[in-house]
Every structure is written in C-alpha cells, then in structure tokens.
C-alpha positions in Angstrom: 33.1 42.5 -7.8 32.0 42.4 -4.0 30.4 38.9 -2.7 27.1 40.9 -2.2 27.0 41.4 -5.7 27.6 38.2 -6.8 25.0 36.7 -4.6 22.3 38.9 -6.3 23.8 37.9 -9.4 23.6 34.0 -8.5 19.9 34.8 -7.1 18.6 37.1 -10.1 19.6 34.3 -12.1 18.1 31.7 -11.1 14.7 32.9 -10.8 15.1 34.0 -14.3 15.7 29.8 -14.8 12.8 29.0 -12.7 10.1 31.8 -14.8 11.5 30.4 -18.0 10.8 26.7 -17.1 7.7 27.4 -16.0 6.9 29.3 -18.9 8.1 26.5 -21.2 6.6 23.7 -19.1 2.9 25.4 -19.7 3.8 25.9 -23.1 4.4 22.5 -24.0 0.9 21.0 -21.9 -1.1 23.6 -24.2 0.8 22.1 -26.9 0.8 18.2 -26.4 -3.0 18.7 -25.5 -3.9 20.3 -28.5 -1.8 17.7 -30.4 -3.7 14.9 -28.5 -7.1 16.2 -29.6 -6.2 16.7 -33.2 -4.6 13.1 -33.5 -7.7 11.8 -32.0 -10.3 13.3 -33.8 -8.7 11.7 -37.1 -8.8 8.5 -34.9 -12.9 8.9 -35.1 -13.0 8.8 -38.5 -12.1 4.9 -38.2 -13.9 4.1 -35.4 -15.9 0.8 -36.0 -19.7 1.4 -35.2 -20.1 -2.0 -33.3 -18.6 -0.7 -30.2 -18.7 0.4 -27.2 -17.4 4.4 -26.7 -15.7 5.3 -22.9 -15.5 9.3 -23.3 -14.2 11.1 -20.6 -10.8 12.8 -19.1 -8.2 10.8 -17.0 -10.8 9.3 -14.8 -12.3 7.2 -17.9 -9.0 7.0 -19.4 -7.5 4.8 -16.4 -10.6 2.9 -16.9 -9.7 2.0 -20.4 -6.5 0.4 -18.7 -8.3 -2.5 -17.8 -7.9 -3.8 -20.9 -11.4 -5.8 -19.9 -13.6 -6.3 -23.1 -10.9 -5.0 -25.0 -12.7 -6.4 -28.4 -15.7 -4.2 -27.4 -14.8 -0.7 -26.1 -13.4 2.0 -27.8 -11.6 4.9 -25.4 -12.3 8.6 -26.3 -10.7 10.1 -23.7 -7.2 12.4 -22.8 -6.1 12.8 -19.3 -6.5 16.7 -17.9 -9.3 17.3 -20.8 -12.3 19.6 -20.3 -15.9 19.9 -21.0 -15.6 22.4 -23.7 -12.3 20.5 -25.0 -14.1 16.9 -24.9 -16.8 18.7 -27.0 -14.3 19.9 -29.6 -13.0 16.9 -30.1 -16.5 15.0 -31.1 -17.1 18.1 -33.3 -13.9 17.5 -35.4 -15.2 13.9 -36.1 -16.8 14.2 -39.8 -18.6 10.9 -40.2 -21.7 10.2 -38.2 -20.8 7.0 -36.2 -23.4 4.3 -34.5 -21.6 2.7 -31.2 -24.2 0.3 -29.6 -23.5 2.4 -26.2 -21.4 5.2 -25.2 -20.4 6.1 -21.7 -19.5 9.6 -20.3 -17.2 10.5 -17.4 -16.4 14.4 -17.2 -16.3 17.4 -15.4 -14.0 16.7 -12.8 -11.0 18.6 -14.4 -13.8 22.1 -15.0 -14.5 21.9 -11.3 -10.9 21.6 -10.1 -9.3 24.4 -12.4 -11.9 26.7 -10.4 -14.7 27.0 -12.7 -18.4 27.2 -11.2 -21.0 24.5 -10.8 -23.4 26.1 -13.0 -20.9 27.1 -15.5 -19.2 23.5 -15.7 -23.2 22.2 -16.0 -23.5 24.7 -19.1 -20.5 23.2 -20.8 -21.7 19.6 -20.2 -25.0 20.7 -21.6 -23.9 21.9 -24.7 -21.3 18.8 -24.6 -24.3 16.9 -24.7 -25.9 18.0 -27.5 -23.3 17.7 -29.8 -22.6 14.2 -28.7 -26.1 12.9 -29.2 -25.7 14.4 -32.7 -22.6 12.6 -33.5 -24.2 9.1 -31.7 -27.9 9.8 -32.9 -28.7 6.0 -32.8 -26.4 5.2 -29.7 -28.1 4.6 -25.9 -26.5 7.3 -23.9 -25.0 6.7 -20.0 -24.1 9.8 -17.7 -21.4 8.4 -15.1 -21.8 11.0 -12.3 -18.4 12.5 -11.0 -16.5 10.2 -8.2 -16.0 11.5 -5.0 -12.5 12.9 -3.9 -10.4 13.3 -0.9 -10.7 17.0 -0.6 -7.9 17.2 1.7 -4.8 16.7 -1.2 -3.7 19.3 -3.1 -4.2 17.8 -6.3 -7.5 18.4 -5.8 -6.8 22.8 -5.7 -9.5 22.7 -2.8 -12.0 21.7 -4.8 -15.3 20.3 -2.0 -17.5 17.1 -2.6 -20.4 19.4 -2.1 -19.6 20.7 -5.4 -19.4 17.5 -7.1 -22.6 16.3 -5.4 -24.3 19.8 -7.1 -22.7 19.2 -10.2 -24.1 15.8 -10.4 -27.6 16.0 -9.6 -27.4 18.8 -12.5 -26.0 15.8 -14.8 -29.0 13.3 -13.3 -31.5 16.4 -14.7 -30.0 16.4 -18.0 -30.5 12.6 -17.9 -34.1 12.9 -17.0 -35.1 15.8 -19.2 -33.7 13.8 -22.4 -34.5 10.8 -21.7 -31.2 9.0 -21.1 -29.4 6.6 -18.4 -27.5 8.3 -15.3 -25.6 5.7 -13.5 -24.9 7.1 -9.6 -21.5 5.8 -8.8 -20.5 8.7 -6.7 -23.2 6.7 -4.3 -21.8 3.8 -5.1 -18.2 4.0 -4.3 -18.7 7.4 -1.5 -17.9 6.4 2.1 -18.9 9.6 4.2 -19.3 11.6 1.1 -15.2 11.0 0.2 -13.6 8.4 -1.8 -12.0 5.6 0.4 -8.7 5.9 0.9 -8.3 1.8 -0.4 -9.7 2.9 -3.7 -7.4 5.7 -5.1 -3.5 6.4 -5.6 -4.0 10.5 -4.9 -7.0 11.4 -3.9 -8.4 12.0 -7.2 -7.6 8.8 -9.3 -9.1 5.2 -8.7 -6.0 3.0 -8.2 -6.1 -1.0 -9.8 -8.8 -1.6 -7.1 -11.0 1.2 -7.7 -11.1 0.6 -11.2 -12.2 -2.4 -10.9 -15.1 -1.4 -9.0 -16.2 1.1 -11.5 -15.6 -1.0 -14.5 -18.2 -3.8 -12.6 -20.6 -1.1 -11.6 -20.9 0.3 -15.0 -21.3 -3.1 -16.1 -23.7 -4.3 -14.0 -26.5 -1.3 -15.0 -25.5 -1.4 -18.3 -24.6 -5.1 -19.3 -22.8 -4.5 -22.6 
C-alpha cells in the first residue's frame, strides 16, 4: 500500500469521525431539549399559585441564579429555548394556575438562529395568547430583549437594530392588551450595545449584569 494511499485513508477517515460527531452532537441537543420541556411541563402541574413566574430562555434562566427571593419566584425557563418552544411548554401545563405576577424574557434565541423580526413577533404573539390563558388572573410584564455585542460570534451576526425592531413590536403587544412592558434594553444599552462590564460573551449578563436586571425588574414591578 503506497504512503499516498494511506494518507487518503488517514484523511477519509477522519472526516467520516468529524460528520458522525457532529451528527450525534445535534442529535442529542434535539434530544435533551425535548426532554427538558417534557420534564418541565409535569413541573407546572405543582406549581404553587402564590408566586412569582420568570419565563424565558437562558437570559431569564441566569437570572433565576440569583437565588434572590428564592421563597417567591418560580423559574420557567430552558437555556437555547424558542418562542414557539416556550409556548409548547405552557400548553402542556393542564391545570390553570394563578401566580400573583409573571415575567417574560424571549426572543433572543428566534432572532439569532436567523429567523425574521416579523416572524419572531408572530411567534411571541401567539406565545402570548396562550400564556394569558394559562395565567388568566396574573399581571403580565414584557422584559424587552437586552442588547448584545454584535461583534462575537455567538451572536451568528445577529444586529441590535433588530432587537430594537423586535422590541418596540413587544411594547405594541403591551399596549394593545393592556399589560406592563419594562424597557431594559434602554436601561442597561450604552451606544445601543451591551457594556462590555455587564456580560461574560457578548450575549449573557455576567454576576454584575444580573444583578442589574434583577433590581430593574424589581424596581417597576416591586414584587
């Protein structure tokens, strides 16, 4: 067997390995994120009515690390989740449930995977509708979307222009039905980017961020 040959051996083989692993490695997220939603939808079922709800994707869910007013929040939430997933979930709840307040943080993870403004804004809409059924009794609070450093590649390109379009859609769903919108984008945006002191990646609010959010939210909603 000539070297030559054995190199293209040695090189068909291991981009067979890498194609595999990636396979696999999407296989499994589809599968552990399916898992997560099931698991947590039973989790509704004994959710006490007296709390507080925090729904939302990994921005929310680092949030719920705080561990501040532990007593009084309850944490729907599943890092990497979308709209359309979020709203699934509520759906698989059975029992109608009465939370004093729930708070809403999504939409990041619809914008980054490519999908359009208006399209992720459809989603959230018909997100909406099902959560106000499931929380008929509960005041409702639209978090916009946090700004991002658009320059990472975490962020797949994604522009704060689009995140500033997709929340002034979320402030008219606020308006039209009657419910809170709470602008933190303004809040924590320093030249229409997120702060480099305030995030880990570009995308997620580090310890101090958090901490800034967590107060902000407090301090319109004082629950």
């Amino acid at each position: 067997m000539s070297r030559k040959f054995k190199i293209f051996l040695y090189g068909l083989t291991c981009v067979n390995l890498i194609f595999v692993s990636i396979i696999a490695i999407k296989l499994l997220n589809r599968y552990y994120k399916r898992e997560w939603i099931v698991i947590h939808a039973d989790m509704m079922e004994s959710i006490s009515p007296s709390k507080v709800y925090f729904i939302g994707d990994s921005q929310m869910d680092n949030l719920c690390g705080l561990k501040q007013d532990a007593k009084k929040i309850r944490c729907i939430t599943a890092p990497g989740i979308s709209i359309l997933q979020l709203k699934e979930l509520l759906e698989k709840g059975n029992r109608k449930v009465s939370p004093s307040k729930v708070f809403i943080l999504l939409g990041i993870n619809d914008l980054r995977s490519g999908s359009t403004v208006e399209h992720a804004l459809k989603s959230y809409e018909s997100m909406l509708q099902t959560c106000q059924k499931k929380f008929p009794q509960s005041t409702c609070y639209l978090i916009s979307l946090l700004p991002i450093i658009e320059s990472v590649p975490i962020n797949n390109g994604l522009k704060n222009a689009s995140i500033v379009k997709f929340n002034h859609g979320v402030k008219g769903f606020a308006q039209t039905k009657g419910i809170y919108y709470l602008p933190i984008y303004e809040l924590i945006s320093r030249g229409d980017s997120l702060p480099m002191e305030y995030t880990f990646d570009g995308l997620h609010l580090n310890s101090l961020g958090n901490t800034l959010l967590y107060q902000a939210i407090y301090g319109f909603a004082n629950f």
